[in-house]
C-alpha positions in Angstrom: 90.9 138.2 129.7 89.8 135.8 132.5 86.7 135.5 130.2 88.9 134.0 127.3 91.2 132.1 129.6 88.0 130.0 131.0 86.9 129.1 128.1 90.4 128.2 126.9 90.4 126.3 129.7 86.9 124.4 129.4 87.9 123.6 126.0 91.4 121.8 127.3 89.2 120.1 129.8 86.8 119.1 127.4 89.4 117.6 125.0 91.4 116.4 127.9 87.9 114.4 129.0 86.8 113.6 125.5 90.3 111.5 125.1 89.8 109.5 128.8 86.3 108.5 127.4 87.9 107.6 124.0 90.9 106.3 125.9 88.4 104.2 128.3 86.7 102.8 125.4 88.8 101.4 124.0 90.3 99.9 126.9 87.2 98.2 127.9 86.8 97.0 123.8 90.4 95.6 124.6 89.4 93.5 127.7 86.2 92.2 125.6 88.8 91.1 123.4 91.5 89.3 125.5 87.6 87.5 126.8 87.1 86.4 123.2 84.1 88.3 123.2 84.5 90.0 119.7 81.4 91.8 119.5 81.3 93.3 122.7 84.6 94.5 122.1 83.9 96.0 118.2 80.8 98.0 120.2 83.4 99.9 122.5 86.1 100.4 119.4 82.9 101.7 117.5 82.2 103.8 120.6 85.7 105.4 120.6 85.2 106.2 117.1 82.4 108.2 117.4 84.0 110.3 119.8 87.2 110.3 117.9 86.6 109.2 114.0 90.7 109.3 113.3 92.0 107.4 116.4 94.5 105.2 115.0 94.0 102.5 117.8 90.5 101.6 117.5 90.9 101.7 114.4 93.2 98.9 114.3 91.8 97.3 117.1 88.1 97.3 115.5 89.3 95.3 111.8 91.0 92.9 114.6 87.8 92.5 116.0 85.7 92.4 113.1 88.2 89.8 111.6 87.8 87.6 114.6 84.2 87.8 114.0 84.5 86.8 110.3 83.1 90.1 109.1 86.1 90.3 106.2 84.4 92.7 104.1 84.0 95.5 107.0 87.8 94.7 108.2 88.8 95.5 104.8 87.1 98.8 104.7 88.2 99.7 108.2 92.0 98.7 107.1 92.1 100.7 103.6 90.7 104.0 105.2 93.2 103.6 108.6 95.7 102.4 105.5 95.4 106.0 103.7 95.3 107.7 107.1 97.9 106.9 108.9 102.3 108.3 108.5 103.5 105.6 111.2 104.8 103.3 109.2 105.3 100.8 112.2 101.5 100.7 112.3 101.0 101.0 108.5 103.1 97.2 108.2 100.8 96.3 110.9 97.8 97.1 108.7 99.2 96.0 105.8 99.7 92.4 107.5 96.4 92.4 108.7 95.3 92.8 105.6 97.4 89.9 104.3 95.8 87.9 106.8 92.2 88.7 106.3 92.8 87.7 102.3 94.2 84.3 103.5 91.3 83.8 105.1 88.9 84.5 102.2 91.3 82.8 99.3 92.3 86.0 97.9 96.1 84.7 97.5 97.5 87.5 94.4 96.1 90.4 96.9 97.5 88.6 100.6 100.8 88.1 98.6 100.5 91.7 97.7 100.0 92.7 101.1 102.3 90.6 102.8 105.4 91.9 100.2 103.7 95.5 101.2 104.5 94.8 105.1 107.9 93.6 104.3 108.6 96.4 102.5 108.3 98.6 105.5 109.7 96.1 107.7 112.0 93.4 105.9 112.4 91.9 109.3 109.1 90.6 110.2 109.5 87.1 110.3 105.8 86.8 110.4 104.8 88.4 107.2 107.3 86.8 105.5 106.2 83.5 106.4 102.5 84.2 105.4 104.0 85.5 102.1 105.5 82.1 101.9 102.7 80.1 102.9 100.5 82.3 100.4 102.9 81.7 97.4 103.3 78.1 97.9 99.3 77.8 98.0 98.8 79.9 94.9 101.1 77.8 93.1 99.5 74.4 94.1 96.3 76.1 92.8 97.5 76.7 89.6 98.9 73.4 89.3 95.4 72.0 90.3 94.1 74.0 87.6 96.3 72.9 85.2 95.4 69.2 86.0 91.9 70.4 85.7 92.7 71.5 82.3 94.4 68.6 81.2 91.9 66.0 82.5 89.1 68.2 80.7 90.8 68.3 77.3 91.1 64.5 77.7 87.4 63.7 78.9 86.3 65.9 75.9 88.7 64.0 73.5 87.7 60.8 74.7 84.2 61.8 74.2 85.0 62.4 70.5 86.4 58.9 70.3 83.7 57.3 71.8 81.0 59.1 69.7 83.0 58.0 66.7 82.8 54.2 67.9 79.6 54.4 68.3 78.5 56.3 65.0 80.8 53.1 63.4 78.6 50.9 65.6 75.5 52.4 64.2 76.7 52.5 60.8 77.3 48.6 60.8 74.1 47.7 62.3 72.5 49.8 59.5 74.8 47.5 56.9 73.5 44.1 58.6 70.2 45.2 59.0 70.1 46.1 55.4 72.2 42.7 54.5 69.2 41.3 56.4 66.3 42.9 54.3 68.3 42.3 51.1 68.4 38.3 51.7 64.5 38.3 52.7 64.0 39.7 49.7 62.0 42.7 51.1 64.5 44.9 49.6 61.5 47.2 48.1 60.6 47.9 51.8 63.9 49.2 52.8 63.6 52.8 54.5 66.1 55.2 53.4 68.6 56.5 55.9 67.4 59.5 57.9 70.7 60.9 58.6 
């Protein structure tokens, strides 16, 4: 019985340990972060995970990290797997802004909206999020406008184009009149060339 009881207890200790560490981690990765020094601060949140793959907190805190460090792609990932993982839904409006943010930031606007309306969902009072979703929607629609003019301007340069191509087909059709006019009062009108065209 004292047998099963020690290792009971060297297991609790071990776990108890194993968290400090993990705890300590990401403690230090947060005092990188507060000193802007992002990649420091990703190496202890990485750390943390290693000991603990599921922690919810540096997970969070490493896509913050990575996102201050431009690395988009890997705060994406990091987001979607703490996204499917986690129940609190506090934390899972957090992630869902995040998100939001780190599509701003790469011109994704239809999937940062989509995040954004996600957050609010789960919390219809974050001023924040709706804000962005604001910002975002305004944006998109002054890119489709753009598009639009882009659109327009292209269907005019390419109709314009047909205009002037027509003027100067006419153009080249009356210099082929005066230049046979030309040969015909010479007289050389045996040595006219046929038109090529």
């Amino acid at each position: 019985m004292k047998r099963r009881f020690l290792i009971i207890f060297l297991l609790a200790s071990t776990t108890f340990s194993n968290a400090q560490s993990v705890n300590a981690a990401i403690d230090k990765g947060n005092a990188y972060y507060r000193q802007q020094q992002y990649s420091l601060a990703e190496a202890q949140y990485k750390a943390a995970l290693e000991k603990a793959p599921t922690n919810a907190t540096a997970q969070f805190n490493l896509a913050n990290a990575l996102y201050q460090q431009k690395k988009w792609d890997e705060a994406h990932a990091v987001l979607k797997k703490l996204k499917e993982s986690i129940t609190d839904n506090a934390l899972k409006e957090a992630v869902y802004y995040n998100n939001g943010v780190v599509y701003t930031k790469e011109k994704a606007l239809a999937q940062s909206i989509d995040a954004y309306k996600a957050a609010l969902r789960l919390n219809p009072d974050d001023n924040d999020a709706r804000e962005n979703l604001q910002k975002a929607l305004t944006e998109q629609k002054k890119q489709q406008q753009q598009q639009e003019q882009q659109k327009k301007q292209q269907q005019k340069s390419s109709s314009m184009s047909q205009r002037e191509a027509e003027q100067k087909l006419k153009l080249l059709q009356e210099r082929e009149r005066q230049l046979q006019e030309r040969l015909q009062k010479s007289g050389q009108k045996g040595n006219a060339m046929p038109q090529d065209w």
